[in-house]
C-alpha positions, 0 to 999 in steps of 0.5 A: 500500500502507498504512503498516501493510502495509508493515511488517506480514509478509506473511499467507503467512509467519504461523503459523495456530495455529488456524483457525475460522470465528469464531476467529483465531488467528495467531502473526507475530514483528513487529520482533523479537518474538514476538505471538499475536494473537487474534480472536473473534467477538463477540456481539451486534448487528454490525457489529463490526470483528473479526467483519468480519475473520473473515467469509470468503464461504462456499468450496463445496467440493461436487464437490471432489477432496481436494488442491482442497478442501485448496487451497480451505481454505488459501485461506480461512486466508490470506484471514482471516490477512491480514484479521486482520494488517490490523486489527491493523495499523491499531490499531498504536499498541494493542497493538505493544511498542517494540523494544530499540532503538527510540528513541522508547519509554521507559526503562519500557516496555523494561523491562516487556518485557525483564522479560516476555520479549518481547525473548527470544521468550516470546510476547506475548499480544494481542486486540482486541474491540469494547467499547461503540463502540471497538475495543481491547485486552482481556487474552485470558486466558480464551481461553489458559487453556481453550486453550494452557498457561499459567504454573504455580505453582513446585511444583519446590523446590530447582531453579535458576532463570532469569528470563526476562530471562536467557536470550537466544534464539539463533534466531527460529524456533522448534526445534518448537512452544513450543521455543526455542534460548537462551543464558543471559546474561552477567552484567553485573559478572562477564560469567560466564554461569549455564551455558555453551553452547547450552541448549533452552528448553522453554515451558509453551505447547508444550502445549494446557492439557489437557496441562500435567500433562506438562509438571509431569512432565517439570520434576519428573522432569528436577529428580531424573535423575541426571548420567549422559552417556547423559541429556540435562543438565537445566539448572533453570526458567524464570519469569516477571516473577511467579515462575510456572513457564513453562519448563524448560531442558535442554543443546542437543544437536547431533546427528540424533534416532535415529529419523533415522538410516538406516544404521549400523555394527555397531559403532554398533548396539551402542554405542548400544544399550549405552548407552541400556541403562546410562542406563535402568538408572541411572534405574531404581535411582533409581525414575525411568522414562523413559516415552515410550520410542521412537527419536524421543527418543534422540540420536545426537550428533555425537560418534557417542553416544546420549543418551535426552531427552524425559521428559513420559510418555505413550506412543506406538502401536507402541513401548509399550503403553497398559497398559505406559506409564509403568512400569519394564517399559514401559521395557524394552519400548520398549527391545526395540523400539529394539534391534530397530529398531537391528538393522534399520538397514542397514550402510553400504558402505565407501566411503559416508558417516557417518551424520551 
């Protein structure tokens, strides 16, 4: 086995964010940093290294049942995960940033990542592309801009704000996509923290670029909601070493989603009904709407109380309708919808457990 393969995870443990034929797209935390490293075919007169990587024999799928051709495209992604691992591994010295605790990198190049994020879990963004005869890094700009969110200008005045040096990841993997679970540091001459306790971290990357007014939504509507222990705490933002926006940073809620939920007392039902109510009423009278209302964004946390989160707007089929999202009635709609879906949770026998 070669040097890089060795230290390079195995391609079944990367995350394929995306997958054609002639686009590469794989996400891997290499030495305690998060990368997306990116391959695109290039035109012009072959051979070139990544469009080697990227080539995978045609799999025929003629005849195939559906788990087989599901089975055989799988496969496929493996093959060129692992080819595209491999050529980046042999141009190590290209593109990899040195850990925290590496011993031989500079005291400036530390610095530069922690400014960026990287020890923190922002992702690093990385491509190699032939250029005349060599094989080299490129800035992947254009492809994140026409794919994935990108950092935004800071439209929110008068909300906190942490630089990405200030926030420490708590868990390597992710919470969902572009989600993280962080800890705001310490400070170094006081040791105070900003905020205190486990905080969710909100990345503009959880969104396709299509999507960033959602994200522009929910900054701006978490910035105005009142303090109310029915709503989710919204904590400030998040920027980066330029003062773009790229992260929103609310309280880590321990709890189960409601529309996890089984089964539920009588008493449960309508507290948790009640409440829901009260903390829409409250964002009404400030002309605030909830928007995607619907139980997979309500929290039942471990104390047994219903905390309403996720304010991107949109709406979901079955809870609210298209003409009815992102308006007041819209809200009560999808609350009727949560009253019901309450009423339709069985009640526990006396001797089973919680719900929790």
């Amino acid at each position: 086995m070669l040097w890089y393969q060795k230290d390079l995870p195995e391609a079944e443990l990367m995350t394929v964010c995306a997958f054609a034929l002639k686009t590469s797209f794989v996400e891997v935390v290499f030495k305690g940093i998060r990368y997306n490293l990116l391959l695109e075919w290039n035109k012009g007169i072959d051979p070139f290294a990544e469009n080697g990587a990227l080539f995978s024999r045609d799999r025929p799928t003629a005849g195939m049942n559906f788990e087989e051709e599901v089975a055989a495209q799988s496969a496929g992604q493996f093959t060129i995960c692992e080819q595209t691992l491999q050529l980046y591994g042999r141009h190590l010295d290209t593109w990899a940033v040195p850990a925290q605790d590496c011993p031989t990198a500079s005291a400036v190049e530390v610095d530069a990542a922690r400014r960026a994020g990287y020890y923190n879990g922002f992702p690093c963004h990385r491509q190699l592309r032939t250029v005349g005869d060599a094989l080299m890094l490129v800035d992947p700009t254009e492809h994140y801009l026409r794919i994935n969110g990108r950092p935004i200008a800071n439209m929110f005045p008068g909300l906190y704000v942490f630089t990405r040096d200030r926030l420490v990841v708590q868990r390597r993997d992710p919470l969902a996509d572009g989600i993280l679970l962080v800890e705001a540091a310490r400070d170094e001459e006081t040791g105070e923290r900003a905020v205190e306790g486990l905080l969710v971290m909100k990345t503009v990357y959880s969104y396709f670029r299509r999507d960033e007014q959602d994200f522009i939504r929910e900054a701006r509507t978490l910035g105005k909601l009142p303090a109310h222990p029915n709503v989710v705490p919204f904590h400030g933002l998040v920027v980066d070493e330029s003062g773009m926006v790229d992260g929103l940073v609310t309280s880590y809620l321990d709890g189960k989603l409601l529309s996890k939920i089984q089964q539920a007392t009588v008493a449960e039902r309508e507290r948790w009904a009640s409440q829901i109510g009260a903390a829409l009423k409250v964002l009404h009278e400030q002309e605030i709407v909830w928007g995607d209302v619907k139980a997979g964004n309500v929290m039942i946390t471990s104390s047994g109380d219903a905390v309403i989160l996720d304010f991107g707007g949109s709406w979901t089929p079955g809870w609210v309708t298209e003409e009815d999202a992102d308006t007041i009635r819209g809200d009560w709609i999808g609350y009727n919808k949560i009253v019901e879906f309450l009423e339709r949770l069985p009640v526990p026998d006396e001797d089973a457990t919680t719900h929790m």
